[in-house]
C-alpha positions in Angstrom: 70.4 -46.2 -137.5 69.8 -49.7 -135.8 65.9 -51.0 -136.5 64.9 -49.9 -133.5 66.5 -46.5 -133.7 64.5 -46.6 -137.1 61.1 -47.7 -135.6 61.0 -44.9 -132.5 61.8 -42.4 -135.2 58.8 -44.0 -137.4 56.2 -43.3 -134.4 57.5 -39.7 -133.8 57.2 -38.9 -137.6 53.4 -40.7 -137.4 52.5 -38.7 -134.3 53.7 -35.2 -135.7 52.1 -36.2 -139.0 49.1 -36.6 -136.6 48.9 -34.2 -134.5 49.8 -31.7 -137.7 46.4 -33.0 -139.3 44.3 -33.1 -136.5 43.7 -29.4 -136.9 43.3 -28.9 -140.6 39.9 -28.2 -140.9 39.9 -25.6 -138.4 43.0 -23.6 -139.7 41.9 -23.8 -143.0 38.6 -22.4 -142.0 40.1 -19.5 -140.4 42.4 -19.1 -143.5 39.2 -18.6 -145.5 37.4 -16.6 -142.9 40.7 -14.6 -143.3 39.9 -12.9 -146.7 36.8 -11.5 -145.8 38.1 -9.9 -142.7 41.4 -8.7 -144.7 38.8 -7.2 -147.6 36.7 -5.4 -144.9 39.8 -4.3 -143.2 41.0 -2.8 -146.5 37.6 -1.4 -147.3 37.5 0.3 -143.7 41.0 1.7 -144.3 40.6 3.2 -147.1 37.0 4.5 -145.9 38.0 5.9 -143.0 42.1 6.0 -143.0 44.5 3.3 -141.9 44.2 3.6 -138.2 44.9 0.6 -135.8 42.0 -1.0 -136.4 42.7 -1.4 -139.9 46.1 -2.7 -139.5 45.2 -4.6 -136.2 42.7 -6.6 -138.6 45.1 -6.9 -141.4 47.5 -8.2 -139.2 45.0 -11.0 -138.1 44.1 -11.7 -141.2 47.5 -12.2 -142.2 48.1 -14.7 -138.9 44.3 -17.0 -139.8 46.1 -17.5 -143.3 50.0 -18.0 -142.8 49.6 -20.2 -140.1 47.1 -22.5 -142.2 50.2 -22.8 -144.7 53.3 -23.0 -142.0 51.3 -26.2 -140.2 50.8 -27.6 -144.0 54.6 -27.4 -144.6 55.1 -29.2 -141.6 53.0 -32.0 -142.3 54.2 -32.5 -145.1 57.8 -32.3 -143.8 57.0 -35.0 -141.1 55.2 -36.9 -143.9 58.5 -36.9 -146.3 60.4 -38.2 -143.3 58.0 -41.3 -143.3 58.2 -42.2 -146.8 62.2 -41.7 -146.1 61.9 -44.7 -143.1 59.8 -46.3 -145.5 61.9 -46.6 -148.4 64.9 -47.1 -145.7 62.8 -50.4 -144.2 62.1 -51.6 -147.9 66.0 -51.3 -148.9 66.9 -53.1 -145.8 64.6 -55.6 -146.6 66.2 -55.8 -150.5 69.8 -56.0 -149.0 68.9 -58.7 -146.7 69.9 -59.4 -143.4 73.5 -58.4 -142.5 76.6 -59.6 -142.5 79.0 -60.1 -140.3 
């Protein structure tokens, strides 16, 4: 990759890395409204038998906390790749400039 190539590939990984964190706070709230809604779904299944309601609210409790953890990974996916261009900036700097 030529140091520009290296820099538009920087501001893509900061901008994901960005955009990923801009709604932490709000998934991770839903991931812990989640376990009360997946304990009253359970508590309403077994009350009353496992009807759709039941697994409709199950189902969304499952969504409010996997999708807290899928945008995590990502973030910290996008977040490896900047330390990657990091370390790759602060090697080219080492090796000098090049030759030839």
């Amino acid at each position: 990759m030529t140091g520009e190539e290296l820099g538009q590939y920087e501001t893509i990984a900061r901008h994901q890395v960005a955009r990923e964190a801009r709604w932490q706070r709000l998934l991770w709230g839903g991931a812990v409204v989640a376990v009360p809604v997946g304990l009253w779904a359970l508590a309403r299944g077994w009350q009353s038998g496992f009807g759709g309601t039941a697994f409709g609210l199950l189902g969304l409790a499952w969504l409010m906390g996997y999708v807290p953890y899928r945008v995590s990974k990502a973030r910290q996916m996008w977040q490896s790749h900047l330390d990657a261009v990091a370390a790759e900036r602060q090697r080219r700097l080492a090796d000098g400039p090049p030759v030839g």
